[in-house]
Each structure stands twice: as structure tokens, then as C-alpha cells.
GUPAZA-424987 format. One record per residue: x, y, z of N, C-alpha, C, CB in turn. Coordinates in steps of 0.02 Angstrom, whole numbers, plus 50000, padded with zeros to 5 digits. Glycine has a CB too. Example, Ala and Ser with C-alpha at 12.3 -4.5 7.8 and 13.67 -1.06 7.14 Angstrom:
% GUPAZA-424987
506604971650390506154977550390506604983550390505654977650452;506424988850354506844994750357506455000250394507044997050286;
***
This chain:
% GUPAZA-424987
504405019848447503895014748457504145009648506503695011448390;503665007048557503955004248628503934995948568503245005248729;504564992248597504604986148593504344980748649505194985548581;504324974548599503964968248661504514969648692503784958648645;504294965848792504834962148813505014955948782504754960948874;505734955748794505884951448763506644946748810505974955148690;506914941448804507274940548847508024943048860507224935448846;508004945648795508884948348816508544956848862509624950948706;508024958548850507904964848894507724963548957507414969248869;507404957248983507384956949045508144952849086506684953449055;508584950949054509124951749084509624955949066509324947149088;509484964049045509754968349051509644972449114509674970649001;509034972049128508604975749155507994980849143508914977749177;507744984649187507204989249177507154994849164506924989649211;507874997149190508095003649201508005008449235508075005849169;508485013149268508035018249313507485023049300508395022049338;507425024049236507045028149222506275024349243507215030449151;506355018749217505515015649209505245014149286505485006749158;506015010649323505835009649382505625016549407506355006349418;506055021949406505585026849468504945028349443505905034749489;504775027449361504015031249340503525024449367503895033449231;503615017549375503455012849413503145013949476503925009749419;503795018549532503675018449591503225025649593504345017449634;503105032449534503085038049550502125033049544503545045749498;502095030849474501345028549479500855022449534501295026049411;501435020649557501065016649623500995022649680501605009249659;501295025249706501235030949751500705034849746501725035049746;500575037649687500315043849658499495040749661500695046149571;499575031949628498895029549638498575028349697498825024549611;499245026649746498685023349819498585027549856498925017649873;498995035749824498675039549886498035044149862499275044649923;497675040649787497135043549788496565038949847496935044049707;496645035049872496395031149931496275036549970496865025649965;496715041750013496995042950077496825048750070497695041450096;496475053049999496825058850000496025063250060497075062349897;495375059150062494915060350085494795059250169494565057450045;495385056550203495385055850269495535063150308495885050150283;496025066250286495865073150329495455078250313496375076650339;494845077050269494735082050237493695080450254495205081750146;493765073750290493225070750310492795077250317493325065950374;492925079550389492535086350444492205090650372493335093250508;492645092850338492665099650318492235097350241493585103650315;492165091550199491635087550161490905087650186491845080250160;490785083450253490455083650281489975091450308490765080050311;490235095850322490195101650332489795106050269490875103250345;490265104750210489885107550145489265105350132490205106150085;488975097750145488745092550119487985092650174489365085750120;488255095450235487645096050281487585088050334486865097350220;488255082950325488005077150355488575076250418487965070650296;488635072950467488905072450528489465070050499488575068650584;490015070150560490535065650542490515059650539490955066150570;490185054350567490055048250539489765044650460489685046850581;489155050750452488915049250382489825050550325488085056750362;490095055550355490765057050302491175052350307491205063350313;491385051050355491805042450370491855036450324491455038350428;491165037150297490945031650237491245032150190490315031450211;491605038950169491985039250112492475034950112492225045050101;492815034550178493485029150198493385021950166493545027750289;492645020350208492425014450199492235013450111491805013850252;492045017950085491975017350008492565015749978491745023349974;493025018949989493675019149941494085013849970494115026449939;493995010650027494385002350056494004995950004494085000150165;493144998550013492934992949983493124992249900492194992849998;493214998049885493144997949808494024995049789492885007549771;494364997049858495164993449833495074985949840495934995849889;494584983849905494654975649884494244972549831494484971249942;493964976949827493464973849748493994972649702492834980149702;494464977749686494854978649628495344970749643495334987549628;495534972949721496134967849719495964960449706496504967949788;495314955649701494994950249688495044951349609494264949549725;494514955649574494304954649508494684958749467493624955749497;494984965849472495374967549448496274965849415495224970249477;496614966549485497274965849492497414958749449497474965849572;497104951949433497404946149427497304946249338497034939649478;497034952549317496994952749247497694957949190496174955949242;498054957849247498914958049245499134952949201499314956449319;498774946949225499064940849189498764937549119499044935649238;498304941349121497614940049076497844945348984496694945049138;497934951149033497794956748970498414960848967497104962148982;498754963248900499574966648905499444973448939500004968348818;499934972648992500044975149071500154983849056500904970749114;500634986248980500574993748987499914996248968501084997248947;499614993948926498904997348896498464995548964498534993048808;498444991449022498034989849071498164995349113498114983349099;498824994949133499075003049159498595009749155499715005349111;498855009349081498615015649072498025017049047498965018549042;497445013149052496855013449050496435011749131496715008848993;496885009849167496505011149227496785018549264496615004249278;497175022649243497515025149281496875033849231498585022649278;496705029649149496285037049129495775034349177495965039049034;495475031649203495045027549228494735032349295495425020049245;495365030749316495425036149402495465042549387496155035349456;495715046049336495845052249302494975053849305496305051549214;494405050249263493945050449278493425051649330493975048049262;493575047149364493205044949438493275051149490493605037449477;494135052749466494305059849531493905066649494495435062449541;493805065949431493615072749406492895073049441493605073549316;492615066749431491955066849452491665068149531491755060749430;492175066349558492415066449650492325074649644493485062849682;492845077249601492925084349637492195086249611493655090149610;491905088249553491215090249527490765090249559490985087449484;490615083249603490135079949637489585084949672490505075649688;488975085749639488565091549674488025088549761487925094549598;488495081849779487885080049824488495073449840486905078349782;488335071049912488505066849950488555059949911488065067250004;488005058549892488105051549868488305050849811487595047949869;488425057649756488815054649705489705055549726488585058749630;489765060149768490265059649799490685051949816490045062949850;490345050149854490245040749885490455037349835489405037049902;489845036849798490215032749746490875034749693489695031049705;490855040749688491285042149651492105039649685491135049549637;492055039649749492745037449819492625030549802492585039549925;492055028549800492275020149791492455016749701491455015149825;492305021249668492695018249594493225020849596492415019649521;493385028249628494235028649648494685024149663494365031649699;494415019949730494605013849757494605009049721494305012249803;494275007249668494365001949619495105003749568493595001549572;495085009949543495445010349464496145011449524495135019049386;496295013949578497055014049609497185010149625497265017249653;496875002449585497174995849609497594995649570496804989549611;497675001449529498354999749474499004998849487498485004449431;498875001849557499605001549614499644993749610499485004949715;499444989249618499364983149627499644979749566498694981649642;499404980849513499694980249426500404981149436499404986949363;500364988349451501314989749406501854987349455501605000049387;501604985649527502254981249555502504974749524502124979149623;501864968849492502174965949483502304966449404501994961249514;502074971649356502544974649293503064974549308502474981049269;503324977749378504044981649405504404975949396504124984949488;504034968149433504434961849439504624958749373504074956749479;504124960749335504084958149256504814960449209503324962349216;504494967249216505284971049161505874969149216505304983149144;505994968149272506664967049304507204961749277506534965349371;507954962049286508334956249274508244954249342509084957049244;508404945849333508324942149396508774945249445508464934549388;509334949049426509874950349448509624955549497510384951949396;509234959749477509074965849531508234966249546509354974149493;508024959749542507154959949553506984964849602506804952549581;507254962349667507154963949751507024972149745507994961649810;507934974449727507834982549727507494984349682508374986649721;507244981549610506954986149581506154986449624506984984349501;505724980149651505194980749683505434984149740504844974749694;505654985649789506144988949815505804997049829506794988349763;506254998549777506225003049757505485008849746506515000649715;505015003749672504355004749696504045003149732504065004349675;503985001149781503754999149851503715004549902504184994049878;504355009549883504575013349925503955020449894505535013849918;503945019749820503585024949798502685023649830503715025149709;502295017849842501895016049863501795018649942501935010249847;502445017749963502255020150040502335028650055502835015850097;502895030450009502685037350027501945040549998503265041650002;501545038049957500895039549942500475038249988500685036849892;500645033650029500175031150094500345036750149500405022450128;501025038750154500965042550215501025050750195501555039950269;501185052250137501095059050109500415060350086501545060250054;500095056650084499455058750051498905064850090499055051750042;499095062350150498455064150211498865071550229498355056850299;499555073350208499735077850214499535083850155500285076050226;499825081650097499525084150032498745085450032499665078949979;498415082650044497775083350034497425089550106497475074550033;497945090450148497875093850196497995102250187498265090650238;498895104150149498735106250106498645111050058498575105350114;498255106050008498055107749946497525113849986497725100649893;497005107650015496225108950018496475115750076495585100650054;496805117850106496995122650162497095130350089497955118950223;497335129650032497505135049986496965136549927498195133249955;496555128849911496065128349887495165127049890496305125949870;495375122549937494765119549944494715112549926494325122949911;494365107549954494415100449949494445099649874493815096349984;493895102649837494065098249780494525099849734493565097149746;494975104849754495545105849731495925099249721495855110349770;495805096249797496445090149806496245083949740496385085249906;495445082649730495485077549690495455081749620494925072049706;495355085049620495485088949540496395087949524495235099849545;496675089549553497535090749534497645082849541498125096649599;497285077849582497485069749552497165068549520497515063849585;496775069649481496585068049424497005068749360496095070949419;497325075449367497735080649318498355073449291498205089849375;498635071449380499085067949397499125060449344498945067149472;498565059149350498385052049331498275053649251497645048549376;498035058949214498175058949157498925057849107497925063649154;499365061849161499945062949144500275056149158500205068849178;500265053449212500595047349206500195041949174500815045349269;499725041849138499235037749100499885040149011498065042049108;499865044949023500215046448953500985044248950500195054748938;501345047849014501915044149013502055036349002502125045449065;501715034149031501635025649045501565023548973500875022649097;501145027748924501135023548872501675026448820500415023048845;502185029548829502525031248800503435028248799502325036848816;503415028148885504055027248912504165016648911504015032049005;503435013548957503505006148943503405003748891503175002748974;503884996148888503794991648840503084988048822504244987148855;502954984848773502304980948778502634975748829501974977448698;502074974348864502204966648897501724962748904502434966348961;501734956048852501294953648841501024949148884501364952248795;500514944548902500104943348936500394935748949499434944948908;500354933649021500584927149037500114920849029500784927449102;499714923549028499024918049025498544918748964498494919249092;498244915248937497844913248882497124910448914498244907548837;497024909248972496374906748972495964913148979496254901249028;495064911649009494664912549025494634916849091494454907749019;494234923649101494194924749153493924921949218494064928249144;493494919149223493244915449274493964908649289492384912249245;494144906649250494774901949252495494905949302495034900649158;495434912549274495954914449288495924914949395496034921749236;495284918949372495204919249456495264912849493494484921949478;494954907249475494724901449495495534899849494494114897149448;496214900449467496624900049492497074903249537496734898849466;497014908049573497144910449615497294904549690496634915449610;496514905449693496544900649743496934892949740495904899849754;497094892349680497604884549676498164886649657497404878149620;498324893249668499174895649682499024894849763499494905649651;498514898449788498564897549868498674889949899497864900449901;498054886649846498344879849882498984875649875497924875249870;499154877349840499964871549811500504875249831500134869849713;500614883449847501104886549871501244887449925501124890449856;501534882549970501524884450044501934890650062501784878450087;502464892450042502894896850041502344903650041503434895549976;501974903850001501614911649987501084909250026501384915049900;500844905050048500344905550132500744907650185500024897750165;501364906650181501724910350237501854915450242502174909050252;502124918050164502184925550168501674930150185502364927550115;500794927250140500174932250170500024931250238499474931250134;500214924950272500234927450369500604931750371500514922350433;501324933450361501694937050373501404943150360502204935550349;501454944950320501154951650278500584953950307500944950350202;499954948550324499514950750367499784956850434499254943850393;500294950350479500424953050542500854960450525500854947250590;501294961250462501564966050463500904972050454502144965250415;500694971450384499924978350395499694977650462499064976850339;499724973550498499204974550552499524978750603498924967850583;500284976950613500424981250660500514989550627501064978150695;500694989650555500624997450524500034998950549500614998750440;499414995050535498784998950535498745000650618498084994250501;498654997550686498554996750735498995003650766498684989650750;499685005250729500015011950739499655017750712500675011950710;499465016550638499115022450628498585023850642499105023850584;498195021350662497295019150671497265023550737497025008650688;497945022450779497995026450854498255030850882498135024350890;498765032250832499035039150842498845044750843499355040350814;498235044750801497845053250809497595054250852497345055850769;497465047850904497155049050948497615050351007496715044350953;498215047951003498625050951055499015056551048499005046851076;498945058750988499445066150953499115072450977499445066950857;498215068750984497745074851010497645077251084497075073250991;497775069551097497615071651165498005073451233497295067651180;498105076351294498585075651326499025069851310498375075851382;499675070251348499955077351339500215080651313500155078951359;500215079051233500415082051171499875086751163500505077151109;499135085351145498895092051127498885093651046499365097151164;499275090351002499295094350933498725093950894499815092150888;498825101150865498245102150843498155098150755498175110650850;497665095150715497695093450646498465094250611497165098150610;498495098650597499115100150552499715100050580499105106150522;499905097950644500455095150670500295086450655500535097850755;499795083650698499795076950661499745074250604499475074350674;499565077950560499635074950482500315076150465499115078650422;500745082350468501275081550463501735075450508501405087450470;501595072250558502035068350601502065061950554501735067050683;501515059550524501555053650482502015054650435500945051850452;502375058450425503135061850385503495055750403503595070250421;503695057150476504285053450522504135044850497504145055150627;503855041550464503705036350441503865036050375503135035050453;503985039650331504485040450268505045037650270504675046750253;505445035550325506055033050344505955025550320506215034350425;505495023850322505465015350288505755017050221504565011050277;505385020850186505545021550108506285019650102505415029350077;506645022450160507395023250132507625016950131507905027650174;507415012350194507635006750199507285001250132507495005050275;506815002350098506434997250065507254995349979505325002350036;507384998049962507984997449897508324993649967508465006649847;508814996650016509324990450042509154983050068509684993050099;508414985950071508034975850081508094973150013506954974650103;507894975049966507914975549905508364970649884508034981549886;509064974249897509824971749891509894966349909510294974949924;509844965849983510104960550009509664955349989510214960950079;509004954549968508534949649929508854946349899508084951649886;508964952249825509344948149788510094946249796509274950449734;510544945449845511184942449857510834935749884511734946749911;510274933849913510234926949956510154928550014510804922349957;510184936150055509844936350122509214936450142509994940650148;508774934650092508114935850131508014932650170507594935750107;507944927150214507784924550263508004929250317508014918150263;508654930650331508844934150365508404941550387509394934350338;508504944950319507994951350326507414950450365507724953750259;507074945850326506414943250378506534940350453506034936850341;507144937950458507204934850541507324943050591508154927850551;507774946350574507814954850614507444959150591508464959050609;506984957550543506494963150518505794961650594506154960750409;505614955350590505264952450645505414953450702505234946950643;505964955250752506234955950795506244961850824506644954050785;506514966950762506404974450749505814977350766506474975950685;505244972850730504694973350726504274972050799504584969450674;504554968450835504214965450925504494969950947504424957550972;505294971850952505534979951001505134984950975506434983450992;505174986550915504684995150911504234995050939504364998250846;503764990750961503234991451011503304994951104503014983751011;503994991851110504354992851169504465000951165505074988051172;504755003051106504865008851106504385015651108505165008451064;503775011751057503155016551051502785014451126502605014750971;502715010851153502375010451249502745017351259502745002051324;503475018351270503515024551309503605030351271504025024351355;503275030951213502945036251181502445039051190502865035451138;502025037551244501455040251256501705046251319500875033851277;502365045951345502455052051390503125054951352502575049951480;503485052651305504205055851273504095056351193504945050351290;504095060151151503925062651097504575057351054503945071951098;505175059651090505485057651052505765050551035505775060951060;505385047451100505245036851082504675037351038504915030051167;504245041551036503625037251018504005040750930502565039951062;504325045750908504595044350852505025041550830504655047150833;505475038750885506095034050854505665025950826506815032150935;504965026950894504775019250871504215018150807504425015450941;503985025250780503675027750714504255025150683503475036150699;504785026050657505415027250620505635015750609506165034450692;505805014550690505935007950684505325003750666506225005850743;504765005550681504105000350661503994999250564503225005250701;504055007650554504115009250459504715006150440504195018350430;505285005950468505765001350445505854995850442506115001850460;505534989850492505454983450484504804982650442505454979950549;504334985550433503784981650387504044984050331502944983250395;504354989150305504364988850238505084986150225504174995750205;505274984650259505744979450266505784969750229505704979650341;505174970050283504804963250274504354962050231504524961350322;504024967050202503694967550143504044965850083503464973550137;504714969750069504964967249999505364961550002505374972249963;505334959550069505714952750043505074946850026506324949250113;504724947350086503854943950037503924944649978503054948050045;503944950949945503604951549870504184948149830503414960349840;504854950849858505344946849815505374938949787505874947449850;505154936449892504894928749880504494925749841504664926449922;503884926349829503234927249811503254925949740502954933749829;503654933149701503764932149632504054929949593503804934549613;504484924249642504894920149584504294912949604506024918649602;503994913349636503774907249655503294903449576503264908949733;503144906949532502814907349472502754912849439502294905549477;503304915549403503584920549390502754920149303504704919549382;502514917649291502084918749250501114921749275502194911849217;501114920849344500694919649380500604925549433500824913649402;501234929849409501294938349464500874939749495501334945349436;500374943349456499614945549462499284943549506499234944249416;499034937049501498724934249533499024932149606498554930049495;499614932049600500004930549662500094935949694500614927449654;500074942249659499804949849699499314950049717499764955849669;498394948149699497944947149720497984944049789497674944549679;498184937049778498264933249878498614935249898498434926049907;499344939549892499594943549950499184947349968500134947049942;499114952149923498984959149955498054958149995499064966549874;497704952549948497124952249993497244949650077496604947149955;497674946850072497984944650160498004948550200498654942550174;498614956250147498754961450200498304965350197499324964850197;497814965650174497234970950175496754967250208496954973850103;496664962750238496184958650304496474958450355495974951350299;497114958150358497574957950412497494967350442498464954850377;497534970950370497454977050414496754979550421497874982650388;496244976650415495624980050430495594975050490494974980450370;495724969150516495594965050568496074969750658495964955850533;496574973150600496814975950668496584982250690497514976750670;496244985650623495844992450644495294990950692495494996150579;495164985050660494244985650696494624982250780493314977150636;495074978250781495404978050855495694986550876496174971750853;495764989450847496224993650881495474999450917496944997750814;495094999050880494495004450912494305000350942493915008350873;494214993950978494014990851025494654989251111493774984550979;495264990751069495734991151122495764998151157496414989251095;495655001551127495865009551135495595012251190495645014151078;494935012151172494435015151212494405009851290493635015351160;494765003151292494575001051347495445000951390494084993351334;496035002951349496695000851367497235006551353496854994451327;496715011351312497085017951300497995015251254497195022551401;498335020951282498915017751210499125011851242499735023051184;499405010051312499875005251324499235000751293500245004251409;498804999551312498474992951257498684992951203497754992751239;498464997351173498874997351108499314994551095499085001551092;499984996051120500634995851122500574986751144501025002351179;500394987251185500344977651204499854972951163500014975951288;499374976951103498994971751059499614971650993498064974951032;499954977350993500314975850928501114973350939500284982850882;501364973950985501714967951013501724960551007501614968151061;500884959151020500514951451028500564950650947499554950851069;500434953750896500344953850835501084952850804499964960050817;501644952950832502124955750802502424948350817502444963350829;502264947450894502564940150897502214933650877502744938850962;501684936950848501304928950808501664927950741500314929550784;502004933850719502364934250655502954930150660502564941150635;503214931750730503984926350737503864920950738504454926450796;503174919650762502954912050782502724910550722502374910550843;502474911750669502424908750604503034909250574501934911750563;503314915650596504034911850533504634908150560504514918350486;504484904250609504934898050640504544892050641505184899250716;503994891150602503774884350600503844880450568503374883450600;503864872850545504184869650522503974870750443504144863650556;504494868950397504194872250338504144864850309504654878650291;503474865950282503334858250247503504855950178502644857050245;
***
């Protein structure tokens, strides 16, 4: 029978076991997001509607994650965090069964956009992750799952590529569904109770959000930051298919979904940001993570004629944001270590405006600047990041 947390267990620690089932269920959740982007054409196709009408699925399952991340995610703090787990996670277990079943387009739709709601659980168990941690190893243990979050972001579009290539699409959301049962069960077996930081009212709770935003200057800096970092992830990925396809690469689908591989290399680096967090380097991390972050642009410009810059600068771009990401989150969560949740809500709503503000720039750069635009809007993006994090801190 799982015990409360309690304080001699959070300065023992979390353990590895919980941490990787932590990082396996953030992964596993955000790439039910992703798993419908290569599989758009061939939906559409069954379904009888163009590729634009199928596109909407994207747009369903973004909106339904920022829905979650406002009204969902800040009830971390509200309601005990393993039974929330694992009732949003039967939740999505649901939603995907219904995804794959789906005899028609629009229950399809919606079924992608309550997907997008219940895989806000990714959002939950990071700052659980921060919760069960000793102060001693916060950084790497978020770290760590952080790292499991991103390989779900960039494995997903591969997996789901494929599945549906041996099965058929709704293979792919049938077997995450399977997924989400199983770690719905684990979760309630393996975590502690962890009881709830807050006692008020829901409307209260939300309504404080925004007066963590206002009184925390520190975490207004980090969601600029965090912004500019998604933005330059998104502004890379948003454009690469379009240059993977076309002269003078040429590759066909299943070479570019596999290339988003070569971006797994962050993962490795996200535990040694981790580390150095918790010794007292974060400032640092963040000063060469930013820097890192303005050259990979340099590197991906002459990727558009050498394969092997435009993957060294895939490789260095995934390494400074998820770089700079866990030292944010590291920052962030001591800032009101009762208040996680909600302080996951205004990050992550930052970096999820920050990265739809650079998509909807990047299909407006593209088509008029081709990649070197590209390459010179996310540059400009990279150095507004240095320029916010050298300003005077108040």
C-alpha cells in the first residue's frame, strides 16, 4: 500500500524507478499529440476530405492541449496528484480508443481534441517529478523527465509512421491507448499519495495563477525565455519538411520522419543540465545555452546545401533548448514550491504561444525567404532571448 509523501521521503529522494516511470508517462502522453501529423494524407484519404480539411486534426489536438494547460494542469495543486495521474491518463486511454473506432471525420476531430486535453498529464507529472524530488537532485530528476517528454515529441511522428505503414492508422491510436492503460495502472501502484497543496476553490485557484505571474518577476523571465526557446524548436521543425523534400535533398516521407531522430541528442544533454542546476550553475547553463542557441542558426543557414551542418545544427539547436528548458523549470519550482502546478500552467502557456507565434511566422517567412529566411528569423528570435536574459533584474 503506497504511503503519503512525507518529509523524510522527499529528502531521500524519488528514486529511479519512479523517476523514469515519470519520464516514460510524460513522453508516452505528449506524443499522443503528434502521433496524427504524418498520418494526415492517408486519414484524409479514408475519410474522402483534402489535405487541409485533415490538418485540423493538428489544430484540434494543440487547442485541446491549451485548454488543458489553463483549466486542467493547475488542479495539480488542487486535487492528490497520483489518482489525477491516473485518471487522466484512463481518460486518454478512452479518447484514443474512440480516435481509432471513429466511423466519420468529425468524431474523429473531436475525439484528437479531448486527446489534446487528457495528455496534459504530461504537464501534471513534471511537476509531481519536482514534488517527490530531494532538493538535492530536483534539476536531474526534472531533467531527466524532461528528457522522456522530448523524445515523445520527436519519436512520435516516427512511430506513428510505422505502426500505421504494418497496420493501418488506427492501429497507431489503438496501441496508445493500450499504452495509457498500462501506465494508468502502473502509476497507481508504483507512486506515493501526494497530497494536495492548496485548499481553496477552483475559480480561486486559477484566479491565482495570474498573481504568481504578477509578483514573480523571476518566472516572467523564464516564460520569455522559454517562449524564445519553443519558438526557435518550432520555427526548425515547422521548416524542415519542407527543405528535406525539396531540392536538393529530395527525401522522400520516411527518410524525413526518421531525420527528426538526429534531435534525440537533446535528451542526452537534459540530466547534465539537470546536474549542474542543482550544484548552483544555472545561470551559467542559461548564459551558453543562449549563445549555443544564436550559433546553431549559423550552422543550420549552411544546411540548406550540406546535410551534414544542417544535422550538426539539428543536434546543437536540441541541445541548447533542452538545455535551457530545465534550468527554467528547475528555477521556476523552487520559486513556490507549493504552487508547482500552476506555475506549470504560466510556463508552459508562454512556451506554447511562443511556439505557435513562430509557426504562424515561419509559413509566412518561408514562402517569401525560403530557408536562409528561416535561418535569419530564428537567429532574430534567439537573440531576443540574450537580450532578455541580460536585463536588469528588478
Amino acid at each position: 500500500m503506497s504511503a503519503d509523501v512525507s518529509t523524510a521521503e522527499s529528502a531521500t529522494g524519488i528514486g529511479r524507478a519512479r523517476t523514469l516511470l515519470l519520464a516514460v508517462v510524460c513522453g508516452a502522453a505528449v506524443a499522443n499529440i503528434y502521433y496524427a501529423q504524418p498520418l494526415l494524407h492517408t486519414i484524409g484519404g479514408e475519410f474522402g476530405v483534402g489535405n487541409g480539411t485533415a490538418a485540423l486534426l493538428v489544430t484540434a489536438s494543440q487547442v485541446g492541449y491549451a485548454l488543458a494547460l489553463a483549466f486542467v494542469v493547475p488542479l495539480g495543486d488542487l486535487l492528490e496528484r497520483r489518482r489525477l495521474v491516473s485518471l487522466l491518463l484512463l481518460g486518454c486511454a478512452v479518447v484514443l480508443g474512440l480516435a481509432a473506432a471513429a466511423p466519420g471525420f468529425a468524431l474523429l476531430a473531436t475525439a484528437v481534441a479531448l486527446v489534446g486535453v487528457t495528455s496534459a498529464v504530461a504537464q501534471v507529472a513534471v511537476p509531481l517529478a519536482a514534488q517527490l524530488a530531494g532538493d538535492h537532485e530536483r534539476g536531474r530528476v526534472v531533467g531527466t523527465v524532461m528528457s522522456g517528454l522530448l523524445i515523445g515529441i520527436l519519436g512520435a511522428r516516427t512511430v506513428a509512421g510505422f505502426v500505421a505503414e504494418a497496420g493501418g492508422w488506427r492501429w497507431v491510436f489503438a496501441l496508445a491507448a493500450g499504452v495509457m492503460v498500462v501506465l494508468a495502472v502502473v502509476v497507481r501502484l508504483v507512486l506515493p499519495v501526494v497530497p494536495p497543496t492548496e485548499s481553496t476553490s477552483y475559480p480561486r485557484l486559477l484566479g491565482s495563477v495570474l498573481g504568481l505571474v504578477r509578483h514573480e518577476p523571476e518566472l516572467r523571465r523564464r516564460m520569455l525565455l522559454g517562449a524564445v526557446g519553443m519558438g526557435c524548436f518550432t520555427i526548425l521543425w515547422t521548416s524542415a519538411d519542407f527543405l528535406l523534400s525539396a531540392p536538393p535533398y529530395g527525401f522522400g516521407p520516411a527518410v524525413v520522419g526518421l531525420f527528426g531522430l538526429a534531435g534525440l541528442a537533446g535528451a542526452a544533454m537534459a540530466p547534465l543540465a539537470g546536474r549542474l542546476a542543482d550544484r548552483g550553475h544555472g545561470r551559467l547553463v542559461v548564459t551558453l545555452g543562449l549563445v549555443v542557441l544564436v550559433a546553431s542558426w549559423a550552422l543550420l543557414g549552411l544546411g540548406g546545401a550540406s546535410i551534414v551542418a544542417l544535422i550538426a545544427g539539428v543536434v546543437v539547436l536540441d541541445l541548447a533548448q533542452q538545455s535551457l528548458q530545465i534550468s527554467h523549470q528547475s528555477v521556476i519550482y523552487a520559486l513556490a514550491p507549493q504552487a508547482r502546478s500552476r506555475i506549470t500552467t504560466a510556463y508552459m502557456t508562454s512556451v506554447f504561444i511562443g511556439g505557435t507565434l513562430a509557426s504562424a511566422a515561419t509559413s509566412i517567412v518561408y514562402p517569401a525567404g525560403g530557408w536562409v529566411g528561416v535561418c535569419v528569423l530564428g537567429g532574430a528570435v534567439a537573440l531576443v532571448g540574450l537580450g532578455v536574459w541580460f536585463l536588469p533584474r528588478t
